[in-house]
KOLTORGU-514739 format. One record per residue (C-alpha): residue number from 0; x negated, y, z negated. Coordinates in pm, whole numbers. Each point is the difference from the previous one (the first is absolute). Layout:
# KOLTORGU-514739
 pos     px     py     pz
 NUM      X      Y      Z
...
# end
This chain:
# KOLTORGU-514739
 pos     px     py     pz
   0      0      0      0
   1   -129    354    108
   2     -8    318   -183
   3    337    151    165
   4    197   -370    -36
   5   -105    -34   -360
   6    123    355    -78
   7    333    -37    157
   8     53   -330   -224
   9    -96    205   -280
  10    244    248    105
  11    240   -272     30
  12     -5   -153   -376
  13     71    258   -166
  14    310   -128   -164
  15   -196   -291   -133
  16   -245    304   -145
  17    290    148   -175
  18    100   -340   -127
  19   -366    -77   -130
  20     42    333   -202
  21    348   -129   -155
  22    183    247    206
  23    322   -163    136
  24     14    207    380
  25    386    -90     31
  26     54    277   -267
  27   -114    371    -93
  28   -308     68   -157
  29   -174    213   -223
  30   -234    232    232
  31   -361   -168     66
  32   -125    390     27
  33   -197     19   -250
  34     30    381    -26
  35    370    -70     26
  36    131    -51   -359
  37    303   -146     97
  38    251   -119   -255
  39    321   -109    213
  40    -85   -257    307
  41    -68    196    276
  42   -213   -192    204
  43    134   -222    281
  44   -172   -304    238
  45     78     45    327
  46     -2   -303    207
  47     -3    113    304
  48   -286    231    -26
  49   -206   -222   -216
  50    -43    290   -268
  51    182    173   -324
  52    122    304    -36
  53     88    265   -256
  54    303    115     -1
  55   -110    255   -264
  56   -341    138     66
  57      7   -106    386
  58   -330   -232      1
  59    -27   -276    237
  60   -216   -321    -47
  61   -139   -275    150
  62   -146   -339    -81
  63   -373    149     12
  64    130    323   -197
  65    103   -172   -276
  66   -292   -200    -76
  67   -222    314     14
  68    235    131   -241
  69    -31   -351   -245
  70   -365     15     39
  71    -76    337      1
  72   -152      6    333
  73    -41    248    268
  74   -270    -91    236
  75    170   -193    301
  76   -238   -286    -15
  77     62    -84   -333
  78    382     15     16
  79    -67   -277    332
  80   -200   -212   -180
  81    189    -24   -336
  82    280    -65    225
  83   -133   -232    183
  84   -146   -165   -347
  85    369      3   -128
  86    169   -198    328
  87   -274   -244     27
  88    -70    139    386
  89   -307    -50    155
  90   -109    219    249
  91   -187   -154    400
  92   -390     64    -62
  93     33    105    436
  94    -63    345   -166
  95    394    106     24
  96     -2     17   -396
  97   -378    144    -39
  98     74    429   -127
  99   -185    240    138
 100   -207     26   -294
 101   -122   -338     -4
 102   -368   -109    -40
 103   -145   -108    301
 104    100   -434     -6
 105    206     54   -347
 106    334   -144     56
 107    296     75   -214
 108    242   -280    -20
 109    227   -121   -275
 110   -269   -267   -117
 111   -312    217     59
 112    121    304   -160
 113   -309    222   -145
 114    -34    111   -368
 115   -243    269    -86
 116    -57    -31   -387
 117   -244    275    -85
 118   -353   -125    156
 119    148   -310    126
 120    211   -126    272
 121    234   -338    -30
 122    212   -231    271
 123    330    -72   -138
 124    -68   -386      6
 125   -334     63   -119
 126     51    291   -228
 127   -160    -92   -363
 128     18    338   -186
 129   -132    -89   -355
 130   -339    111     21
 131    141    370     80
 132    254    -83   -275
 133   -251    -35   -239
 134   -234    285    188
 135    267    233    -34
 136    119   -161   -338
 137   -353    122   -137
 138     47    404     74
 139    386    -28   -167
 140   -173    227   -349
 141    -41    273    293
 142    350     88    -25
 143    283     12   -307
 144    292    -30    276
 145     52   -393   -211
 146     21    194   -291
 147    246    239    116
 148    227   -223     80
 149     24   -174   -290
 150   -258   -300     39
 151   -250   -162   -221
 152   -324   -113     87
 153     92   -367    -92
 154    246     56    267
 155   -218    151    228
 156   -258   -306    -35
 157    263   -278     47
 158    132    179    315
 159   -322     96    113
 160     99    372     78
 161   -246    200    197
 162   -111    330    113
 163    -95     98    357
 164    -96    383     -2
 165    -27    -30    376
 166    289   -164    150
 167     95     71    340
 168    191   -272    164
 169    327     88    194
 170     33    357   -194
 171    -41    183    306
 172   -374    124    -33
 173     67    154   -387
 174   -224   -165   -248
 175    161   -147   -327
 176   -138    -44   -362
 177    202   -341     31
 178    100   -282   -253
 179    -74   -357    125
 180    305   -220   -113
 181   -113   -367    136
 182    324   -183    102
 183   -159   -294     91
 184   -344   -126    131
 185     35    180    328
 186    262    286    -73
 187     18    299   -232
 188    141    355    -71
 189   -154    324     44
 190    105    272   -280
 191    -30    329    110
 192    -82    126   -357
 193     52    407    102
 194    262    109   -251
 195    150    215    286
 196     18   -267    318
 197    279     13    201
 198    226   -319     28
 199   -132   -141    297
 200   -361     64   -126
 201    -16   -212   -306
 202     10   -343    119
 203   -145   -239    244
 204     -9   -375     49
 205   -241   -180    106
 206    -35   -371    125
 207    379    -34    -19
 208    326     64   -211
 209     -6   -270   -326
 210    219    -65   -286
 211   -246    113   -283
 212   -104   -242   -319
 213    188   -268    188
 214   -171   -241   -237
 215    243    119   -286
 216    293   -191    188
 217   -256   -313   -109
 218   -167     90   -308
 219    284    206   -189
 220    139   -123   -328
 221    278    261    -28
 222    207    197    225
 223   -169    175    314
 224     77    360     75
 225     38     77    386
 226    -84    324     78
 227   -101    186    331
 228   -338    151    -44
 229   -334   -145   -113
 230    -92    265   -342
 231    382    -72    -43
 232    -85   -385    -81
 233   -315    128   -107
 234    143    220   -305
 235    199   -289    -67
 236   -249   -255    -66
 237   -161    269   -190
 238    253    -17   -285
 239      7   -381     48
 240    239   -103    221
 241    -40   -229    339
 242    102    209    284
 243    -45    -29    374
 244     -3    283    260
 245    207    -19    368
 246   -256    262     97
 247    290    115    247
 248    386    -15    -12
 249   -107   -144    366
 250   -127   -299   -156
 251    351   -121   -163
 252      3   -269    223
 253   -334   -143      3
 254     68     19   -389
 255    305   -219     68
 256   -209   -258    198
 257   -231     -2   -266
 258    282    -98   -285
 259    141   -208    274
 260   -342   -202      6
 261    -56     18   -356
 262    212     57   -262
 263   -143    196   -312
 264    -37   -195   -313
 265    195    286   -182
 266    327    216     70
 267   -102    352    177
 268     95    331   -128
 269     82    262    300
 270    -92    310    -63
 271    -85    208    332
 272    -45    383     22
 273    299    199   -105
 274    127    101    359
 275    226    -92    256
 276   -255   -161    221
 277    -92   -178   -346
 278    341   -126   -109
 279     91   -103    367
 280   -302   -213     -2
 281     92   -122   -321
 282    345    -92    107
 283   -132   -192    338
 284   -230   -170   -249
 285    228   -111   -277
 286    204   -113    295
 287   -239   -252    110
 288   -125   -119   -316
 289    415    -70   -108
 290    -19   -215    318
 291   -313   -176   -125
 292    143    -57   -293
 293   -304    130   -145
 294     19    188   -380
 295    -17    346    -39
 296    123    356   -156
 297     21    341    112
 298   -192    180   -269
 299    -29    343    -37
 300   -312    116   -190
 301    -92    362    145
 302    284    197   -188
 303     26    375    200
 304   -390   -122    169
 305    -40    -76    347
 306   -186   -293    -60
 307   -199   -216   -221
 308   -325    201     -5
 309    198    308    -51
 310    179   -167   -275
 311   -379    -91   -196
 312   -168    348     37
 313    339    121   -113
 314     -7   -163   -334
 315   -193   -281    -25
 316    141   -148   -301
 317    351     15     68
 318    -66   -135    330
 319   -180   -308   -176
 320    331    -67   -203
 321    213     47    288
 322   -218   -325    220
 323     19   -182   -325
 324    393     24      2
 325     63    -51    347
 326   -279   -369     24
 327    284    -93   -318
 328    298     41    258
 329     23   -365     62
 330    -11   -117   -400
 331    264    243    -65
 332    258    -40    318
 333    -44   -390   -126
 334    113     99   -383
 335    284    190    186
 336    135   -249    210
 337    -23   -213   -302
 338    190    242   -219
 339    267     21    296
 340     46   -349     53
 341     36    -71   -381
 342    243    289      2
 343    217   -227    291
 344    137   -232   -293
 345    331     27   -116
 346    -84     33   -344
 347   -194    400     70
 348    345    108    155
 349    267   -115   -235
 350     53    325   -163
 351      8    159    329
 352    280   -289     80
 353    170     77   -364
 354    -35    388     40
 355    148    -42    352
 356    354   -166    -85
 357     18    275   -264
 358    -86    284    240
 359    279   -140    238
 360    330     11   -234
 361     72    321    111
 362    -14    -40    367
 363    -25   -396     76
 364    123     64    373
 365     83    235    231
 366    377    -52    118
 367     49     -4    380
 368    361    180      9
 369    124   -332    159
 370    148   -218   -304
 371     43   -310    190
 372   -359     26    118
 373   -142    123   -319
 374    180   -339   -204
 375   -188   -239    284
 376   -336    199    -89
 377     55    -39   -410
 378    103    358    -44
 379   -235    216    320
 380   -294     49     74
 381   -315   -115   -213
 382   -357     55     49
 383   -163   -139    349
 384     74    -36    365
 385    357      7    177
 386     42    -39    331
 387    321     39    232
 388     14    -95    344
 389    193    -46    295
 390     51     18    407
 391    110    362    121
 392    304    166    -83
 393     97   -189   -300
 394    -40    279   -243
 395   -339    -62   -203
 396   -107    349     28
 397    372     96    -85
 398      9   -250   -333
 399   -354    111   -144
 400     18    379     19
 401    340    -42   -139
 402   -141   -225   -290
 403   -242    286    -19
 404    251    257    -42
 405    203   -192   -268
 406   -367    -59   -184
 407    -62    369     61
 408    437     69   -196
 409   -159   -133   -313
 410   -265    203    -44
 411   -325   -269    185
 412   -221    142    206
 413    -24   -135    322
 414   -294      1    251
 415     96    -48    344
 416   -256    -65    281
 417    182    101    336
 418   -229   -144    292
 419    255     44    247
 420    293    256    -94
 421    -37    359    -72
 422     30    136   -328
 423    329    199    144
 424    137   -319    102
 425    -63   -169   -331
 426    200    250   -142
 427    263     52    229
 428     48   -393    -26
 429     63     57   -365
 430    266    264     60
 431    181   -162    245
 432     37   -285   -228
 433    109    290   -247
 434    261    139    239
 435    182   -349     84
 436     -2   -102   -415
 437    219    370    -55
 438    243    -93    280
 439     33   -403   -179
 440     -8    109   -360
 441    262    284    139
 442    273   -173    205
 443   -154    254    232
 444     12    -18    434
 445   -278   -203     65
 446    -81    185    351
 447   -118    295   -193
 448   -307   -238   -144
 449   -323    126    188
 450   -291   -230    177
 451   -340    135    -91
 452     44    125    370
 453    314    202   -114
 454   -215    113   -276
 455   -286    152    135
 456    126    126    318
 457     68    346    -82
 458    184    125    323
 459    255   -252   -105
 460     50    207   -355
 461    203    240    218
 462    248   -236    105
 463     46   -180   -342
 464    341    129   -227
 465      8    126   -322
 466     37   -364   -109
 467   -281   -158    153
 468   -221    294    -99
 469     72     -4   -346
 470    -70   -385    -12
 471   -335     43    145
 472    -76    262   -257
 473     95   -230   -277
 474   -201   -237    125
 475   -271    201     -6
 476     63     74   -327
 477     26   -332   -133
 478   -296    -97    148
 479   -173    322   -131
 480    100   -150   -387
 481   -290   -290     30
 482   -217     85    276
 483   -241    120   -206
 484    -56   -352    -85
 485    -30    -54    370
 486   -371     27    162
 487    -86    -86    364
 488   -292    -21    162
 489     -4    -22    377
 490   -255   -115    293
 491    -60   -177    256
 492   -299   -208     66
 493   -176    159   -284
 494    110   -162   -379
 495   -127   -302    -88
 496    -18   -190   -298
 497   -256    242   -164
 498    158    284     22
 499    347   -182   -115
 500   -273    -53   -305
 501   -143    373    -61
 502    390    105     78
 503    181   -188   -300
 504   -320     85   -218
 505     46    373     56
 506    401    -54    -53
 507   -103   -167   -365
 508   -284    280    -42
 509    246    320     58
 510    327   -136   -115
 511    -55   -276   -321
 512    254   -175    211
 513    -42   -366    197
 514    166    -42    343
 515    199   -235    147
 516   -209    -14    351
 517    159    -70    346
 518   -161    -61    307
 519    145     55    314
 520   -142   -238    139
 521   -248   -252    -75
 522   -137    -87    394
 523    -98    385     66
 524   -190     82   -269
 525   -356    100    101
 526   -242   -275     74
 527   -238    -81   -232
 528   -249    -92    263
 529     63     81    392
 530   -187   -313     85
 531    240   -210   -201
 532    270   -148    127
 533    386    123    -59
 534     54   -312   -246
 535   -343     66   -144
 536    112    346    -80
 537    326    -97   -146
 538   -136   -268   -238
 539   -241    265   -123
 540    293    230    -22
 541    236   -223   -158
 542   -272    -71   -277
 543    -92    387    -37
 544    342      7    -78
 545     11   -255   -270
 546   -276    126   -141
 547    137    367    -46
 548    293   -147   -184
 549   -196   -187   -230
 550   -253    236    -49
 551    256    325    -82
 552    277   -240   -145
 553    270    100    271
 554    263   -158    252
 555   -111     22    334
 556    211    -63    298
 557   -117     11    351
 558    261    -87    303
 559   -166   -261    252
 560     55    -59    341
 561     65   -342    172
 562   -148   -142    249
 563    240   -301    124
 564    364     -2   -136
 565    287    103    174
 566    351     90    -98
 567    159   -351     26
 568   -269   -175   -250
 569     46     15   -338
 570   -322    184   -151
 571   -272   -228   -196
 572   -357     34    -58
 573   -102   -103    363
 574    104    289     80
 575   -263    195   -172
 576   -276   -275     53
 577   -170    175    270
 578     20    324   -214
 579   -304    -67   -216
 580    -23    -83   -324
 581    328    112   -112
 582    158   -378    -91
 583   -304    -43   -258
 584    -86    324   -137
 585    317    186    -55
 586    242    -64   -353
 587    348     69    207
 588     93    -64    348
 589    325    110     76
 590    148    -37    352
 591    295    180    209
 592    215   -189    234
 593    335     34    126
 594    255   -172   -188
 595    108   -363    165
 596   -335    -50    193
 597    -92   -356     93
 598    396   -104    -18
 599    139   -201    262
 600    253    264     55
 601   -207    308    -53
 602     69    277    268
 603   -295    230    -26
 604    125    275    239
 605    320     -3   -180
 606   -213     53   -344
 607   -230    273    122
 608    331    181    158
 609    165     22   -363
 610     47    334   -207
 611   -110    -24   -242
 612   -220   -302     71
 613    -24   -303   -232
 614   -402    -74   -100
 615    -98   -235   -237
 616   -283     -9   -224
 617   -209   -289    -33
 618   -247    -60   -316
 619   -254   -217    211
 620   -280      8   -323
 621     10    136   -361
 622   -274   -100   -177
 623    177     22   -323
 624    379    -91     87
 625    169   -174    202
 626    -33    -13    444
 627    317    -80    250
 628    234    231   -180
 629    220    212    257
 630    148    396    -60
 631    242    105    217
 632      1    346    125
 633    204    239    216
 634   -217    197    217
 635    121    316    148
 636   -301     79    214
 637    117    354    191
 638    -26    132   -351
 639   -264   -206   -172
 640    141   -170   -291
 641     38   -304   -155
 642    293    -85   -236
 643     31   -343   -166
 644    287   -224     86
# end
């Protein structure tokens, strides 16, 4: 592969660079600018250019950008060959990859990449850099920059620090005072130690990217501390911890591979800079390491620091304390899940049992307004999950908002979640229902009842009499005496289970008072994944929904769809089988059918064409009473009510 071929490929892979870094390219990131202090994603990859952009501060990278940025290069020559170090490319020795630069017959390929280490020069396969380790290891009293960051010279010794007033390699002609970090026999880092160096003027690799004190992963006998940069695991071991260094967030996945290939002897501790690039690394890694079912903690021991070394020179001693509490992490999540699992037996929550029969004298149900229904359900509704369900145009909207307005009569909150009706039409419902009850209760001329249409319609208001005025105003009245005990919440698409969650929470928070919750209905909530499948996201729905009723101690009743019934079948579970989880999970199914279906003689046109129509419902599971029991109702659908016969 030529020079030009090799950087088009480089070009090409930059999504896998992004990957590598624990970036995830499908989704907004934080800005890779490092002048750009960006604290919302703004950053974008853009496919079809093979770069990302800003969306913020308007910069534009490619593959070879972004590794001068990570390795805080600028000379074109280095940026090539580090890339072409990091994608294992080799470049054709027919002279198409030689620079311009080059030393006459010096070749610069991925396996004959040159190393100048003060006074001496190194292949990569050959490279054996100890004797400048220790060369430069011997002038390390010339400088204090150890010191200054908070190491000892025990430290110093084991790590073999050194000092290399001289260094020039790959800084673009300057000449550093530089500390020699060995990273391995044929690799180390370059310090710029001038107090005052810009970012991309402190640091450069040599001989390769490694994951630092990888021996640790071997040797430790107590947690390891993952950090990003070298003096990070450095100041680390300096207070007497194990620690290892990714030496880039670039190197996440090589780190991976390595945990992959050998699994530490003890759990690790992540701790990574306090930043976004930081904790998105941090996030890719705990990702992987949950896959490998591999132990380990995110820890976090810098406080208001940046990092680890900022952390020691900060205060030294409190930092100490703080890696002694985080390697105990393990000892003490063990003592808690023992704790918690003792807690499980019955014995640690009789009182709680005791103190809850006495705590529900006073309200041991919640009466549905429907006395036939309420005797088959032992009084109403009790804690957990209802559901009601049913094939179109039976009423199971109509039923549950009026069960909601009879809850709301005697002073129960409600909570209704309208996925597919407008507030207005919740409420027009309600009085239309209002308007038809006057005219029974009154001996009154049932034409002068109003649809929700007839409601809310207001060029009809011109039309109406005195009469049918006056009844819509009392209506509205009537309704106006509990609404307050009435809250809706409306979307589409956008409430799922969790906000059903932070909803009833807030509701307890601002009133004192627990809801009855309704959900209208179950099959449209917001998916709890996209990539799930509908029954997927109705099983986790269904169980959301279980879960908030055990959790808050409150009915909740959510109407279902069906998928295969039709109005000559009597309703049963099959019906909701291909629903989800709904059979298993919920405490009360209760199903809507029109009365007679499944007779011989059953005339289903002749049903649905009746005013007021006859419904039955069906208890199909109660998990505490009794299942086949039948209530008849007559259903009066222009007007939205339900009246037991």
């Amino acid at each position: 592969m030529n020079r030009e071929q090799a950087k088009e490929q480089i070009k090409n892979r930059l999504e896998e660079y992004l990957q590598s870094r624990g970036l995830n390219p499908r989704k907004p990131f934080c800005c890779l600018n490092p002048e750009h202090s960006d604290s919302n994603p703004s950053m974008s990859y853009d496919r079809k250019r093979q770069k990302v952009h800003c969306f913020s501060c308007g910069c534009d990278y490619d593959t070879f950008d972004l590794i001068g940025i990570d390795y805080g290069l600028s000379d074109n020559k280095e940026i090539f060959k580090k890339a072409y170090e990091l994608f294992n490319i080799e470049i054709d020795s027919s002279g198409a990859g030689q620079g311009q630069n080059q030393p006459k017959n010096e070749q610069y390929t991925h396996n004959n990449i040159h190393i100048s280490a003060y006074t001496q020069t190194y292949t990569k396969e050959e490279a054996d850099n100890t004797s400048y380790y220790r060369e430069a290891h011997s002038r390390i009293n010339e400088t204090n920059y150890p010191q200054s960051r908070g190491l000892s010279e025990a430290t110093i010794n084991k790590f073999l620090l050194g000092y290399e007033p001289n260094y020039c390699k790959g800084t673009g002609g300057e000449v550093w005072q530089a500390l020699i970090i060995p990273t391995g026999k044929s690799s180390f880092i370059a310090r710029n130690t001038a107090p005052n160096a810009e970012k991309k003027q402190r640091y450069r690799k040599n001989g390769g990217s490694v994951i630092y004190n990888r021996r640790a992963l071997k040797e430790a006998d107590k947690p390891i501390f993952v950090v990003e940069g070298e003096i990070d695991a450095l100041s680390i071991i300096e207070v007497g911890g194990f620690a290892v260094a990714l030496g880039s967030t670039a190197n996440s996945r090589a780190f991976i591979k390595l945990i992959e290939a050998a699994p530490p002897t003890q759990p690790l501790l992540l701790c990574l800079d306090n930043d976004a690039e930081g904790q998105n690394t941090s996030d890719f890694i705990a990702e992987e390491l949950t896959r490998l079912k591999a132990p380990f903690y995110r820890v976090d021991i810098y406080g208001d620091s940046k990092d680890a070394n900022e952390a020691l020179i900060k205060d030294r001693e409190a930092f100490t304390a703080t890696v002694r509490g985080a390697e105990s992490i393990e000892k003490e999540a063990q003592e808690e899940a023992k704790e918690n699992y003792i807690k499980t037996s019955a014995a640690h929550h009789l009182q709680s049992f005791i103190n809850g029969i006495a705590d529900s004298v006073n309200t041991p149900y919640i009466p549905t307004g429907f006395a036939e229904l309420d005797n088959v359900l032992d009084g109403g509704l009790f804690e957990g999950l209802y559901i009601v369900g049913a094939i179109s145009s039976l009423g199971k909207t109509t039923i549950v908002t009026q069960i909601a307005d009879q809850i709301a009569e005697n002073n129960t909150d409600v909570l209704i979640f309208s996925l597919e009706m407008a507030r207005t039409e919740i409420m027009a419902k309600s009085i239309s229902r209002l308007t038809l009850l006057d005219v029974l209760q009154n001996s009154g001329n049932i034409q002068n009842a109003k649809t929700t249409r007839g409601i809310t319609t207001g060029s009809r208001w011109i039309n109406y009499s005195r009469e049918e005025k006056d009844l819509i105003n009392n209506a509205i009245k009537t309704y106006g005496e509990y609404a307050e005990n009435i809250y809706i919440c409306e979307g589409v698409g956008d409430i799922g289970a969790e906000q059903i969650r932070e909803q009833v929470k807030n509701h307890i928070t601002f009133t004192g008072k627990r809801p009855v919750v309704i959900v209208d209905y179950l099959q449209i909530l917001a998916p709890y994944s996209e990539r799930a499948t509908d029954k997927q996201n109705t099983d986790k729905a269904v169980m959301e929904l279980k879960r908030i009723s055990r959790d808050y101690k409150i009915p909740v009743m959510a109407i279902s769809s069906l998928n295969r019934a039709n109005y000559n079948t009597p309703i049963s579970m099959e019906a909701f089988k291909e629903s989800g989880s709904i059979e298993y999970s919920s405490d009360v199914i209760i199903g809507l059918q029109l009365q007679g279906a499944g007779k011989k003689d059953f005339d289903v046109n002749a049903a649905k064409q009746k005013n007021p129509r006859s419904v039955e419902a069906v208890i199909l599971k109660n998990r505490n009473g009794a299942t086949g029991g039948k209530i008849a109702f007559e259903y009066y659908p222009l007007f939205n009510y339900f009246k037991e016969s």
